[in-house]
DRENFI-733659 format. One record per residue (C-alpha): residue in one letter; x, y, z; residue number from 1. Coordinates in pm, whole numbers. Example, Ala and Ser with C-alpha at 12.3 -4.5 7.8 and 13.67 -1.06 7.14 Angstrom:
% residues 2
r residuo A, xx 1230, yy -450, zz 780, num 1
r residuo S, xx 1367, yy -106, zz 714, num 2
% end
This chain:
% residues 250
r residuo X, xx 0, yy 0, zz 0, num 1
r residuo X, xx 137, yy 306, zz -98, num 2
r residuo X, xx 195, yy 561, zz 174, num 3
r residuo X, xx -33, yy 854, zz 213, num 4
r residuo X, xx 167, yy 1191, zz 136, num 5
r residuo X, xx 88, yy 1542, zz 116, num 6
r residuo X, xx 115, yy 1703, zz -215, num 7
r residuo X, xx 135, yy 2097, zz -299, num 8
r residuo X, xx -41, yy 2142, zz -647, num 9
r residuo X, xx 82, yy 2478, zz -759, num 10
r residuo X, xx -175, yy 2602, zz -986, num 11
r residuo X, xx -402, yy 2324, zz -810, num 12
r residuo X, xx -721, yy 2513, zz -939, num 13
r residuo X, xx -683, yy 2534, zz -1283, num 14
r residuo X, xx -742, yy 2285, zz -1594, num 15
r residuo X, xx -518, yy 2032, zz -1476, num 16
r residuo X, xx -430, yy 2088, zz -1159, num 17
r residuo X, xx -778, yy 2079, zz -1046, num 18
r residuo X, xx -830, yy 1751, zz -1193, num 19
r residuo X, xx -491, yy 1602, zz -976, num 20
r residuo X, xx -602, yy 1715, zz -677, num 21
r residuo X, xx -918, yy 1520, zz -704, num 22
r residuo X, xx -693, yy 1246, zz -758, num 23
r residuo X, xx -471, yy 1267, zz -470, num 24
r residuo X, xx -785, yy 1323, zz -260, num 25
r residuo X, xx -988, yy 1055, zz -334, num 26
r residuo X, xx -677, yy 798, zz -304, num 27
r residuo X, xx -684, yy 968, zz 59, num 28
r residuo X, xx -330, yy 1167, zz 15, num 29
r residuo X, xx -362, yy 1503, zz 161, num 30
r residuo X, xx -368, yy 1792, zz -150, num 31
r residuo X, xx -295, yy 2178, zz -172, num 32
r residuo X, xx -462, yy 2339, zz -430, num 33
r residuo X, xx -180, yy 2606, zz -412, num 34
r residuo X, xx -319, yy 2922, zz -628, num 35
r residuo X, xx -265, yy 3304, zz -628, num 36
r residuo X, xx -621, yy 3274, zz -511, num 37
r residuo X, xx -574, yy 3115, zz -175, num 38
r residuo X, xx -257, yy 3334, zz -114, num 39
r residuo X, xx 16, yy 3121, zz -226, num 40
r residuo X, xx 218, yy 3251, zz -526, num 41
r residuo X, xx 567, yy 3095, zz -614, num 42
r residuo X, xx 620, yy 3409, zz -856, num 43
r residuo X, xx 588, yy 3639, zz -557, num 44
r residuo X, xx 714, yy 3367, zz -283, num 45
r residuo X, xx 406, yy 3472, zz -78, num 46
r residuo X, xx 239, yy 3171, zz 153, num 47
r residuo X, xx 523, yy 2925, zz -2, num 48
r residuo X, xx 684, yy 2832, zz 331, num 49
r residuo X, xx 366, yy 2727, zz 521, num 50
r residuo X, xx 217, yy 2562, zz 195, num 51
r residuo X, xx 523, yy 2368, zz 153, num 52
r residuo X, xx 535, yy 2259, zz 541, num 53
r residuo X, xx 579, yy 1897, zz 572, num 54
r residuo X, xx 499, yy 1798, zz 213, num 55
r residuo X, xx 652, yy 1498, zz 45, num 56
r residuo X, xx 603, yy 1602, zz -348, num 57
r residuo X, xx 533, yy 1922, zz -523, num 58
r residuo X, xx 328, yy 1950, zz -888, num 59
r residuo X, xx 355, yy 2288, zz -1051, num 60
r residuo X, xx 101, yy 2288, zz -1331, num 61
r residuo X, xx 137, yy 2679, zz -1289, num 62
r residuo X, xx 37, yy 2866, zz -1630, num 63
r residuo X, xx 33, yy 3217, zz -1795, num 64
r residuo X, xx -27, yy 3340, zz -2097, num 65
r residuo X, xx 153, yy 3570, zz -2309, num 66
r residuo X, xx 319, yy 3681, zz -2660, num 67
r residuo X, xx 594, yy 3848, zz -2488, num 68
r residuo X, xx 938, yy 3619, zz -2452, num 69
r residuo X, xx 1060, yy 3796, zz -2146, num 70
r residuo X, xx 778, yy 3836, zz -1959, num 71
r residuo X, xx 707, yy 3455, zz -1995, num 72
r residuo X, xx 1006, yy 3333, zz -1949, num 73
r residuo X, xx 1062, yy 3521, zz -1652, num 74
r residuo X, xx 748, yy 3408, zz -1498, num 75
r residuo X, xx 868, yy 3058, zz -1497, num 76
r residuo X, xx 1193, yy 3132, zz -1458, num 77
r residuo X, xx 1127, yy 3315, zz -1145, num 78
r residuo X, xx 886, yy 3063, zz -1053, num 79
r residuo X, xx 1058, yy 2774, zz -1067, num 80
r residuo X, xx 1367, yy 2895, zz -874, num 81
r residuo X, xx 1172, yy 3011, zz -595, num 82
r residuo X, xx 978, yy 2701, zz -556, num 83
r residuo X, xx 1283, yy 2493, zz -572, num 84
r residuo X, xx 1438, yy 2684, zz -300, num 85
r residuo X, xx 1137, yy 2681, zz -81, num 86
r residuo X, xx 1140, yy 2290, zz -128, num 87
r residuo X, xx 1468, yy 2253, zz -59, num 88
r residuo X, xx 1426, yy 2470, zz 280, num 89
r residuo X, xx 1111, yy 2269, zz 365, num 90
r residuo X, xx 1289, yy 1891, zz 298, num 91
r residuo X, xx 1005, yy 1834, zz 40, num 92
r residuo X, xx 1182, yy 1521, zz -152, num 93
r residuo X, xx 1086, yy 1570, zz -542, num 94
r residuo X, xx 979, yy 1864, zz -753, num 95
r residuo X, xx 715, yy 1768, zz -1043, num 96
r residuo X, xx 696, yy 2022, zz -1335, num 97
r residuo X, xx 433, yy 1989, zz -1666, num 98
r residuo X, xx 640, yy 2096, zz -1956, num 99
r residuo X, xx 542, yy 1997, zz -2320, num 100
r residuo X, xx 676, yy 1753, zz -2583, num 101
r residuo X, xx 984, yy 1916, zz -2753, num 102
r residuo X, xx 1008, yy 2230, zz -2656, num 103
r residuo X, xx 1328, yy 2266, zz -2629, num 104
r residuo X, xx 1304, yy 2250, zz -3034, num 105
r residuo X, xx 1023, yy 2559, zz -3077, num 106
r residuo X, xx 1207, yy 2807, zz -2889, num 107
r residuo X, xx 1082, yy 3075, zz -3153, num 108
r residuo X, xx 753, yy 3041, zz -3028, num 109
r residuo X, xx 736, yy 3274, zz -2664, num 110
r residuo X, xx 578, yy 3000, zz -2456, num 111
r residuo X, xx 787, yy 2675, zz -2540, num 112
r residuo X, xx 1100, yy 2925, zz -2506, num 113
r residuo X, xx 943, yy 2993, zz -2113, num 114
r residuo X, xx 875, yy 2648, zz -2093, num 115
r residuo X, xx 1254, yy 2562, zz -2182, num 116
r residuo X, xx 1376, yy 2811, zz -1920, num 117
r residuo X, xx 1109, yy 2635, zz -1653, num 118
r residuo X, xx 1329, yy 2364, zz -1737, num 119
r residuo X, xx 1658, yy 2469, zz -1699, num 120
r residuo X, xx 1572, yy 2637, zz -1363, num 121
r residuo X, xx 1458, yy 2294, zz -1228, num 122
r residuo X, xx 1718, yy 2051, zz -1365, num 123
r residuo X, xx 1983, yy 2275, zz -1264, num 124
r residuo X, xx 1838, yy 2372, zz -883, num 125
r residuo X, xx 1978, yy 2069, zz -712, num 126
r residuo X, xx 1588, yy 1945, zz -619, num 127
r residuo X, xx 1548, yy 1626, zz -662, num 128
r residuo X, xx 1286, yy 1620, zz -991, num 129
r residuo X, xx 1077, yy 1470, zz -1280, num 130
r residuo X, xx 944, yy 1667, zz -1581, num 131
r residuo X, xx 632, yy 1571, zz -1733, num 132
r residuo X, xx 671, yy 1643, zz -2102, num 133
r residuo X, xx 302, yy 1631, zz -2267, num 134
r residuo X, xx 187, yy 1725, zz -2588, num 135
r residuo X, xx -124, yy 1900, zz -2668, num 136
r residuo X, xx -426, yy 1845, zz -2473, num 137
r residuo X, xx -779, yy 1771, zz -2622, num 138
r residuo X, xx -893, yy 2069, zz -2477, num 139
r residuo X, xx -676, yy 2290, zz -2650, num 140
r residuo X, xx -804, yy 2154, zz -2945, num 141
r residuo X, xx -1107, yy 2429, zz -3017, num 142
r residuo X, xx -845, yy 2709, zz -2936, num 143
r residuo X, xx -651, yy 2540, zz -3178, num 144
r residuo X, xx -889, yy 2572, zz -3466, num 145
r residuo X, xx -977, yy 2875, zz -3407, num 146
r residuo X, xx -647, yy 3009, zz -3455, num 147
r residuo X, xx -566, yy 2880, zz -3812, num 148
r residuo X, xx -960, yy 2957, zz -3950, num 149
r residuo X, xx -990, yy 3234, zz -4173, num 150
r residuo X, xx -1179, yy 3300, zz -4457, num 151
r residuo X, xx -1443, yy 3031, zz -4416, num 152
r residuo X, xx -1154, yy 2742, zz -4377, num 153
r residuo X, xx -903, yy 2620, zz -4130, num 154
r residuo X, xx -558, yy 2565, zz -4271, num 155
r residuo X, xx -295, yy 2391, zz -4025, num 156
r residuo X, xx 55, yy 2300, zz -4034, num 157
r residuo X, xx 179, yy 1991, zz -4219, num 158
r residuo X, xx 273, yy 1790, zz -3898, num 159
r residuo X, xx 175, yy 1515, zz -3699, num 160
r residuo X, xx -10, yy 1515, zz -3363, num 161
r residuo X, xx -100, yy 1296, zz -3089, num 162
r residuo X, xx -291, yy 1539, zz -2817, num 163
r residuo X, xx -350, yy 1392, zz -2488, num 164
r residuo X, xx -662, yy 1460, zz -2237, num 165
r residuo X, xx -611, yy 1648, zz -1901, num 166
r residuo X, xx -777, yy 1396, zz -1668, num 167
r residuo X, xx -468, yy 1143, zz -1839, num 168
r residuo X, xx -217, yy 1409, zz -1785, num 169
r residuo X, xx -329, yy 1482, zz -1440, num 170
r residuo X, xx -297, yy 1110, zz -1327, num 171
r residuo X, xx 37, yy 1102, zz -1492, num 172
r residuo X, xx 183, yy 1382, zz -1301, num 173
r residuo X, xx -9, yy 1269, zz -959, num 174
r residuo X, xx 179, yy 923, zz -1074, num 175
r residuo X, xx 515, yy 1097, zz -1095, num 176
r residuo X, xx 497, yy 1255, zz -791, num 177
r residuo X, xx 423, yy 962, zz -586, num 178
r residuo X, xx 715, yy 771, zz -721, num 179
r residuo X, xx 1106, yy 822, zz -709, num 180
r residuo X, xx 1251, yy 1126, zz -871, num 181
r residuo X, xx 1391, yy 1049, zz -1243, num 182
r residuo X, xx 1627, yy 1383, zz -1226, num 183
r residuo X, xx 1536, yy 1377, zz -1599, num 184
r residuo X, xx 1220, yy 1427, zz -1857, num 185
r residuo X, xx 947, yy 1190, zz -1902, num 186
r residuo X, xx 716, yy 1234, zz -2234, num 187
r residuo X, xx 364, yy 1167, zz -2219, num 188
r residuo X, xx 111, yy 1139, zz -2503, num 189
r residuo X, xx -211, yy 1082, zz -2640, num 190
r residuo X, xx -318, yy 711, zz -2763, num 191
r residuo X, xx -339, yy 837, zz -3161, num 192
r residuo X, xx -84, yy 990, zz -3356, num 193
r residuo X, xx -269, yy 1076, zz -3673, num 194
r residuo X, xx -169, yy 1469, zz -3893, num 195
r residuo X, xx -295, yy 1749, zz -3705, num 196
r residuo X, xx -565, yy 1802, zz -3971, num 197
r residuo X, xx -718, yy 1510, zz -3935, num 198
r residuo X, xx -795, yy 1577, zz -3563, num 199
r residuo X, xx -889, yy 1890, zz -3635, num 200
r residuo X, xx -1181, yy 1761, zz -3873, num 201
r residuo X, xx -1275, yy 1526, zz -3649, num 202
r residuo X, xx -1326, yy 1810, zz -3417, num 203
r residuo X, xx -1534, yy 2029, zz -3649, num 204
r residuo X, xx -1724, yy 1734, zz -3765, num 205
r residuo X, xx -1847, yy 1608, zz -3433, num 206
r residuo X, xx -1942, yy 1959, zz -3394, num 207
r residuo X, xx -2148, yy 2009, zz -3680, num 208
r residuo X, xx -1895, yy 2230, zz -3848, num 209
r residuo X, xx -1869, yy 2157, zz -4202, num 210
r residuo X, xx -1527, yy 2401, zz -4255, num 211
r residuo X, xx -1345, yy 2271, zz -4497, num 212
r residuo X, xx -950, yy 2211, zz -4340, num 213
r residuo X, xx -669, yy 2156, zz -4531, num 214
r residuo X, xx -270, yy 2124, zz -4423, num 215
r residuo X, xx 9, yy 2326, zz -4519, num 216
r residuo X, xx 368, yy 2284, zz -4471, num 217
r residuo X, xx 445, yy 2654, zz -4495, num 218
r residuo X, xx 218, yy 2718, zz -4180, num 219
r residuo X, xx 408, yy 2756, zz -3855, num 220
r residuo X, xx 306, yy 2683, zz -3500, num 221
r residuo X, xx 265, yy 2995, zz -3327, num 222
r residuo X, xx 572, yy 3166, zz -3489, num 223
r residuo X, xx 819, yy 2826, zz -3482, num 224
r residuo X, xx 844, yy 2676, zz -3777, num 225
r residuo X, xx 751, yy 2281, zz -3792, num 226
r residuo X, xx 835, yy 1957, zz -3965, num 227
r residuo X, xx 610, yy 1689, zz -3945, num 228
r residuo X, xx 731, yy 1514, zz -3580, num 229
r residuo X, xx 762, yy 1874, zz -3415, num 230
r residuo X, xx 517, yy 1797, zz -3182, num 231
r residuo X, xx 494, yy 1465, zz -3139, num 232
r residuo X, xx 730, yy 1270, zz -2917, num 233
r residuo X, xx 932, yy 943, zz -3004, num 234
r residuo X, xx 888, yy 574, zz -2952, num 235
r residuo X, xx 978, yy 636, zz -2574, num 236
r residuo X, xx 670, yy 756, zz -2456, num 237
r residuo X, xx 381, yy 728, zz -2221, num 238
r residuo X, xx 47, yy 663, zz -2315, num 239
r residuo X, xx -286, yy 832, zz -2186, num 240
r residuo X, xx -602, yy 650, zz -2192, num 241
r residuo X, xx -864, yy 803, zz -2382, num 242
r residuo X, xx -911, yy 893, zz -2722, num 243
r residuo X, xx -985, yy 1165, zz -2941, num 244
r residuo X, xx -1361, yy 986, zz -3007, num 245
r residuo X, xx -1413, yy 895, zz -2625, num 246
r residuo X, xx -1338, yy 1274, zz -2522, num 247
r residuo X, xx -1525, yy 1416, zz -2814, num 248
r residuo X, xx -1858, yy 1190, zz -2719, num 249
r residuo X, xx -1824, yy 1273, zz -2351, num 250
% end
């Protein structure tokens, strides 16, 4: 029986790290939902030391959205340094961080560059850690459409892509943080790897939405150019559960 540990879910309110506390919870482990909301912020360091008091693992699922490089990368830059710190202070024994499936090779887009820097701050804080490395989530997937329709269409990049739901992300990160530190990355992934455009029909057909979609290999992602595995990981991989079908029908 595994033992019961308490877990600090920074950003433990939002899409995913909602969905892990649950998780922890109702396999009886005590759970922070650590937010900006409830007065802890690892940006500003406020409500970090009593948060982190006596906790075995921390998950930082912590988010923001922006265009701007700096800005982004400071925020989890900033935010990762101080929450490795805190941990360290506090004896919590493993740091957990969401990051997303090659970013490290999209650093012209602003958020995988912040992402990249989140990285760095962990791997080199001397915290014990694992980083989750996920690719897109189902979720995103409406967001996604509607940022390559114009005109009457949807045109997409040429690539592949194998986007994961954020109940299987959550339990993979809630899995992670239960176990031993891998000091190293961990990619995680949907159960289909089909071309980006064909999700995204399947997406606009379940919805009614005749839009015709075609792919392009001249479109970008968000100002990084692509080739078709850019965001998709390799044979090393986990797995989530559900599909694009099951998530669509539910």
């Amino acid at each position: 029986m595994t033992k019961l540990k308490k877990v600090v879910v920074i950003g433990g309110t939002g899409l995913i790290g909602s969905k892990a506390v649950e998780l922890l919870q109702d396999a009886g482990h005590e759970a922070v939902a650590a937010s900006s909301r409830n007065g802890i912020n690892a940006y500003t360091r406020e409500g970090l030391e009593a948060a982190l008091a006596g906790a075995d693992a921390v998950i930082d699922v912590s988010n923001m959205m922006s265009f701007d490089k700096d800005v982004i990368t400071d925020f989890f830059e900033t935010s990762s340094r101080n929450l490795t710190s805190a941990e360290q202070a506090a004896g919590v024994r493993h740091h957990v961080a969401l990051s997303i499936v090659n970013a490290d090779q999209l650093g012209a887009n602003p958020y995988m560059a912040g992402k990249v820097a989140q990285e760095e701050a962990v791997a080199t804080s001397g915290q014990a850690y694992s980083i989750v490395r996920a690719t897109q989530f189902h979720e995103f997937i409406e967001t996604l459409t509607g940022a390559y329709a114009a005109d009457g269409a949807v045109k997409v990049p040429e690539i592949d892509f194998q986007p994961i739901a954020a109940s299987d992300v959550a339990a993979a990160l809630v899995e992670a943080a239960l176990g031993e530190p891998k000091n190293g990355t961990i990619d995680l992934a949907g159960p289909e790897r089909a071309s980006f455009e064909s999700f995204v029909r399947a997406y606009l057909a379940a919805k009614g939405d005749g839009r015709k979609v075609t792919a392009d290999a001249a479109v970008d992602y968000f100002g990084a150019p692509v080739a078709k595995g850019s965001l998709v990981p390799g044979e090393e991989c986990i797995k989530g559960r559900i599909t694009i079908a099951e998530w669509l029908k539910a």
